[in-house]
C-alpha positions in Angstrom: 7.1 -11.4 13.0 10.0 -14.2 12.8 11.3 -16.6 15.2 15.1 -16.7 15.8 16.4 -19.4 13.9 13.8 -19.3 11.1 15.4 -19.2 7.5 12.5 -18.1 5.5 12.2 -14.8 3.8 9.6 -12.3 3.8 9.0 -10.2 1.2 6.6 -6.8 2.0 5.4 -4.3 -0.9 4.0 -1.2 -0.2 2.8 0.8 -2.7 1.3 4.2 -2.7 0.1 7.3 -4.9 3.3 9.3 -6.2 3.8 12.0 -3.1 6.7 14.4 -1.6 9.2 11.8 -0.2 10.8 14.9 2.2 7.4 15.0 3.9 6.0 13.9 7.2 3.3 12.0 5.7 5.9 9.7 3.7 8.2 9.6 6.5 5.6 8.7 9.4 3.0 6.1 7.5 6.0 4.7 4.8 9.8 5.4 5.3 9.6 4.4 9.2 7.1 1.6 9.3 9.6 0.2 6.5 12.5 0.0 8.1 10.8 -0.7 10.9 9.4 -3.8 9.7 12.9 -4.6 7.7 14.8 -4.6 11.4 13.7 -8.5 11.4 15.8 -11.2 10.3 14.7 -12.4 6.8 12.1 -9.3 6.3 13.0 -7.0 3.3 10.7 -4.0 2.6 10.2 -2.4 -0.9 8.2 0.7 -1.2 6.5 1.6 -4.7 4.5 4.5 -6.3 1.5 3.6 -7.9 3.7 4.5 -11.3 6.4 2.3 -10.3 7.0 0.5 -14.6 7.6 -2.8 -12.5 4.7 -2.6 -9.9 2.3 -5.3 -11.1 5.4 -8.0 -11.3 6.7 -6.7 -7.8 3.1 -7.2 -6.5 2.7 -10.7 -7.5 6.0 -11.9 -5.8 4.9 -9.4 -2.1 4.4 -12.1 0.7 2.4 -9.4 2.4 1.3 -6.2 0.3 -0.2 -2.8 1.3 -1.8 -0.4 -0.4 -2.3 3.2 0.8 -4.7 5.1 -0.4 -4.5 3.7 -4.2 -7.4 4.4 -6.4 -6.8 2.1 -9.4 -9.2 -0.4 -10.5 -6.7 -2.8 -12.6 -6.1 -4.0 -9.2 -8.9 -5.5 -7.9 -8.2 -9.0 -10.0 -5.0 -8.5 -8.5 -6.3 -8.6 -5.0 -8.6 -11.6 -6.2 -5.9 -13.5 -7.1 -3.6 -13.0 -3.8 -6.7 -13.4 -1.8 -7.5 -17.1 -3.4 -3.5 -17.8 -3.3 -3.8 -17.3 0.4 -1.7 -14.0 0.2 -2.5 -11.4 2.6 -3.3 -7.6 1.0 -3.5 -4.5 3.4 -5.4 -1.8 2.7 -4.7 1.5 4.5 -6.6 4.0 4.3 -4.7 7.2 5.9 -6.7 10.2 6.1 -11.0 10.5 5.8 -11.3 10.5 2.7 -14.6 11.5 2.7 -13.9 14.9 5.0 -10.9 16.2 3.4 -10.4 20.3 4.2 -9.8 21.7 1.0 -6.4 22.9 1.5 -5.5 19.4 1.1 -4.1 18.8 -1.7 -5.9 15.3 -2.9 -9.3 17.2 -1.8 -10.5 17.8 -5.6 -9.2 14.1 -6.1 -11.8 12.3 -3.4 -14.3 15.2 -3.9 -15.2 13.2 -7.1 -18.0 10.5 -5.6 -16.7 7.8 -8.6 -12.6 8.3 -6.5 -13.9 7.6 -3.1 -16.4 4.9 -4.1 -13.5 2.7 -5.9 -11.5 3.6 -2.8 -13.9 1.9 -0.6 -14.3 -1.0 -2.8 -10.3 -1.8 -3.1 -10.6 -1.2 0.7 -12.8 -3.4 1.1 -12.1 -6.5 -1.5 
């Protein structure tokens, strides 16, 4: 990510649907990967809900920010705007959505055609 010596700071914002923090899913594609990536000099690593009060401000200031799995329309100017200010936006998706067993428990939640369509078009804006 940063070469020795390098001063500047990098700010990463990953935001995600509200979920069971003591899970494997949070811990595996969130908690790790965070400090993971905050283990380099000058990288810090905030992770959000999708509820987060503050999220749209936080968001504006991310030098990099990812988004898993987020089905909200209000932020596709947002991801206009970083994408013509040069800022990169990662959209993960983690799971196929559109296969979901229905023990899952955000089956009923993609099941609706309207979910997964926006899904796919914040993916791929």
């Amino acid at each position: 990510m940063k070469h020795p010596g390098n001063t500047t700071s990098l700010l990463i914002v990953q935001v995600e649907p509200p979920q069971k923090m003591d899970g494997g899913d949070y811990f595996y594609r969130t908690h790790a990967p965070g400090i993971a990536m905050a283990q380099e000099e000058g990288v810090y690593v905030v992770n959000l809900t999708s509820q987060h009060r503050r999220k749209a401000e936080i968001m504006t200031h991310a030098d990099i920010l990812i988004l898993k799995n987020i089905c909200d329309p209000d932020l596709l100017p947002s991801i206009r705007d970083r994408k013509n200010n040069g800022k990169l936006t990662v959209y993960e998706i983690a799971d196929n959505l559109s296969a979901l067993q229905p023990w899952n428990s955000v089956y009923f939640f993609y099941k609706n055609k309207e979910n997964l369509a926006l899904v796919n078009r914040l993916a791929s804006s």
